[in-house]
N, C-alpha and C positions, 0 to 999 in steps of 0.2 A: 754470241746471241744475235748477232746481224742476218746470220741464217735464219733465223726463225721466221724473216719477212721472204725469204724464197720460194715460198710456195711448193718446197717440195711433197713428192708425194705422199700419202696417207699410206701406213703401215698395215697390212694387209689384217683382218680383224682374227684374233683369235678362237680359231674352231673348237679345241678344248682345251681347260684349263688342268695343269697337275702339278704338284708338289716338288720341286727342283733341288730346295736345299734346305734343310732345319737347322733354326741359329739357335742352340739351347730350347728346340724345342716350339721354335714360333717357325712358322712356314714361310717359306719365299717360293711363290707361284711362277710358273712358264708365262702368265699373264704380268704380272709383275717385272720379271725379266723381260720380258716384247716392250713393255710399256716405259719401262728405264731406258733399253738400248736403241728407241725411237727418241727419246730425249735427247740421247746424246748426239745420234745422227742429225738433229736441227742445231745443236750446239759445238759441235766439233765435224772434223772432216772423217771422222771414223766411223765408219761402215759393217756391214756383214757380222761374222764370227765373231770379230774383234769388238763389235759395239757389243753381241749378247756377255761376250766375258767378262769385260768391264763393267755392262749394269750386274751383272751377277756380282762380281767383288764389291760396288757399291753399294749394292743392299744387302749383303753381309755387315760390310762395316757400320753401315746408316743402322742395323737393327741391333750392333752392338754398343753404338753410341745411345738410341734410345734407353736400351737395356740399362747402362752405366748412369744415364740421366736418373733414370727412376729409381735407382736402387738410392740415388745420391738425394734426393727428393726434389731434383730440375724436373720444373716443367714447362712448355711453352702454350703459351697462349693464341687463339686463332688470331686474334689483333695482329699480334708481334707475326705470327705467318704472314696476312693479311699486310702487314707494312712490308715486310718485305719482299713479296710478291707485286706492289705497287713501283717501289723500287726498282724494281730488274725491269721491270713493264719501263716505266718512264728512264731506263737505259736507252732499249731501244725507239726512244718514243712513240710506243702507245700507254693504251689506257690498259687497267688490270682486265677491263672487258675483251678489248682486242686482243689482247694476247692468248685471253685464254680461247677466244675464238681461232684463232692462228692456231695452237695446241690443237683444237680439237680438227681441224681441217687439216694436219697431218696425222691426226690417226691416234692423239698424243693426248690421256686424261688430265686437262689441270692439274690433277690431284696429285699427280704424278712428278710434278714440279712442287708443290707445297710438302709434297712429304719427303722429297728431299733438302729444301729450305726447313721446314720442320728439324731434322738430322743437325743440320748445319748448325742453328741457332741453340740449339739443345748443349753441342759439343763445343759449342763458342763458349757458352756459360764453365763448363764444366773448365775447359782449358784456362780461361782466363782465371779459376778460382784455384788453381791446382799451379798457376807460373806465378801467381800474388805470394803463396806459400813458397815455393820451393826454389825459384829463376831471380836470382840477382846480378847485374848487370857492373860490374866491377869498375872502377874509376881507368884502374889499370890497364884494361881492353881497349876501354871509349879513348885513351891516350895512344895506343899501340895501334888502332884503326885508322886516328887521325894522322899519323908520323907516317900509316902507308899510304896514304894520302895527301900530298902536301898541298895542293891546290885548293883542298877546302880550308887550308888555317888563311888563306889571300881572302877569302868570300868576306863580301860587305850584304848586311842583309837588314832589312825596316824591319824599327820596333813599333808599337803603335799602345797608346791607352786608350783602348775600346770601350762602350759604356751599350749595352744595350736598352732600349726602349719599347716597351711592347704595348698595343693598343689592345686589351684583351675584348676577345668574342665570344659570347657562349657559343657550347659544342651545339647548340641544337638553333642556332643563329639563320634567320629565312637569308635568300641573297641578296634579298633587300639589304637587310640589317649588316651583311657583310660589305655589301658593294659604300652604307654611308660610313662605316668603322673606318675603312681604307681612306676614303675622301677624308674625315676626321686628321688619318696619320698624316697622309698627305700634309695640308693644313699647317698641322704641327711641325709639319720637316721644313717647310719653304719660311717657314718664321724661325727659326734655330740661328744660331750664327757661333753659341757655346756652349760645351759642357754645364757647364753652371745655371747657364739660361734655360735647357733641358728640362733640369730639376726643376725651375722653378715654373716653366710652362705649364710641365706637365699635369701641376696643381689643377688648371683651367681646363683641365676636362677630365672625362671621367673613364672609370678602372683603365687607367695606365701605369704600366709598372714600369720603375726605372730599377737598374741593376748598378750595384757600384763597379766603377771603373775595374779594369782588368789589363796591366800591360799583357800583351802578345808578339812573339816575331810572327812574321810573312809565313817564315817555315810550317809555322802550326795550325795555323787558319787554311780551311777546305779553299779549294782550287776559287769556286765562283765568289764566295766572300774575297777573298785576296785581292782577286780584283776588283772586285766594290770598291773597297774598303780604298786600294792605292789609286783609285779613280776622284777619292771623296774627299773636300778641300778638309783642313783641320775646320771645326767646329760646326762641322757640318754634317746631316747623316744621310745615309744608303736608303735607296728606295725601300718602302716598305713591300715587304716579302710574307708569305703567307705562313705562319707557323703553327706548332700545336697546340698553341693557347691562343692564336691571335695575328697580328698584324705586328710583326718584328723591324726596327730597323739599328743600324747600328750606327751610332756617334762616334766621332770618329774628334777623340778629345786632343791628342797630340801625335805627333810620326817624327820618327829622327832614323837616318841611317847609322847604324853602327858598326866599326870595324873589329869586328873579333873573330873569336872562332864559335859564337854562341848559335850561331846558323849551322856551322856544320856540326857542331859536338850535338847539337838535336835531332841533325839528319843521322849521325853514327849510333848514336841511340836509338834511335827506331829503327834501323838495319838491325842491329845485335839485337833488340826485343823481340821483332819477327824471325829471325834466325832461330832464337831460344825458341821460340813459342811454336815451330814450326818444328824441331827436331822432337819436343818434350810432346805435340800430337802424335808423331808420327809413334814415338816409343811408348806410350800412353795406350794406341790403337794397338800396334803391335804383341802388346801384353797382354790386351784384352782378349784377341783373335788366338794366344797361346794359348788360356785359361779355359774357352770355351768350347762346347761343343757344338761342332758342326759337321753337318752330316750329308754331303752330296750324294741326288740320289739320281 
């Protein structure tokens, strides 16, 4: 996505528009293919022929994943597009505005990017409800993963009893009212010294929710938390950070290093989940594309 800030050229505009390929029946337009395989060329180094073929099999598959959404009754909401189009925006940090300006200065409809995030989050749903059912992860693997591995059974990895704290905002809050909430959290984190004292702080002002304690390894906490968090003395909390409900920060109740294999038996578990979850798409999609009609024209 780092490409997307290169200023490459704008994809020349389409003179007319015609019918390329029927997925069961719904159309996939030569505008539709110009308008995927200029995506990919801000997002990959692939070019020409090769970018039209790929947007072409991408929106085969994106119109069969809708397809399988709906018949299943997924559906996604503009919100949940709209977040994660903010998302990939604040990868390469801009704004969802800027990006979509960048989009359209190469040639390229926002839309064009949302309806494949659309696709995505549709078949996220669908995947993850069909690997709950069917994808179990055997003791006996997560052993046989580790043994071909030996240097993760040596890893020492921090556990930590986490306690969140949230200063709640209303959603329709001026920046006034956001910028005194923050000062409020603030406030509240420079007087901390304990878990216990949290709770009973938090009494002394108002809609703040405390969450009970939660041990965590290092492993499972997101990249920028982790390091919060191993930055944050015990009894003390993490700046406060902007969330969906508010002003979040995290206490950070106790930390101990531990010598086991409970760091890496979580890392060989998320390997083996994404493996399953990654082969059970692909034969998922694959079935789909046997089943249906499609029709190049």
């Amino acid at each position: 996505m780092a490409l997307l800030t290169a200023g490459l050229l704008s994809a020349p505009a389409m003179a007319k528009t015609s019918i390329k390929v029927l997925v069961n029946d719904r159309p996939i337009t030569s505008y539709d293919i110009a308008q995927r395989a200029g995506l990919i060329r801000l997002t990959t180094r692939v070019g020409g022929s090769t970018a039209r073929r790929q947007a072409t099999e991408e929106l085969i598959n994106d119109e069969l994943k809708l397809l399988e959404a709906s018949r299943r009754g997924v559906s996604v909401s503009k919100a949940e597009v709209d977040a994660a189009f903010a998302t990939l925006a604040s990868r390469v940090k801009l704004s969802p505005k800027k990006l979509s300006g960048v989009l359209r200065q190469s040639g390229v409809n926002p839309e064009t990017l949302r309806d494949r995030l659309r696709a995505e989050i549709a078949w996220g749903q669908i995947i993850r409800g069909r690997f709950q059912a069917e994808v179990r992860i055997e003791e006996a693997d997560v052993i046989a993963a580790l043994q071909r591995d030996n240097d993760k059974d040596a890893e020492k990895s921090m556990e930590y009893r986490l306690q969140s704290v949230i200063f709640v905002v209303p959603a329709k809050a001026s920046s006034g009212q956001k910028s005194k909430r923050k000062g409020e959290a603030q406030r509240f984190r420079s007087k901390v010294s304990s878990c216990d004292q949290a709770a009973t702080l938090a009494k002394q002002f108002r809609e703040v929710v405390v969450m009970p304690t939660q041990l965590r390894l290092e492993s499972e906490l997101p990249d920028n938390l982790r390091k919060a968090v191993a930055k944050t003395a015990v009894g003390k909390l993490t700046a406060p950070e902007s969330s969906q409900n508010g002003y979040e920060m995290i206490a950070v109740c106790d930390k101990r290093e531990i010598a086991s294999d409970a760091a890496a038996r979580a890392e060989v578990e998320d390997e083996l989940r994404n493996k399953e979850g990654q082969q059970l798409s692909r034969r998922y999609l694959r079935e789909l594309r046997r089943k249906a009609l499609i029709d190049y024209r």
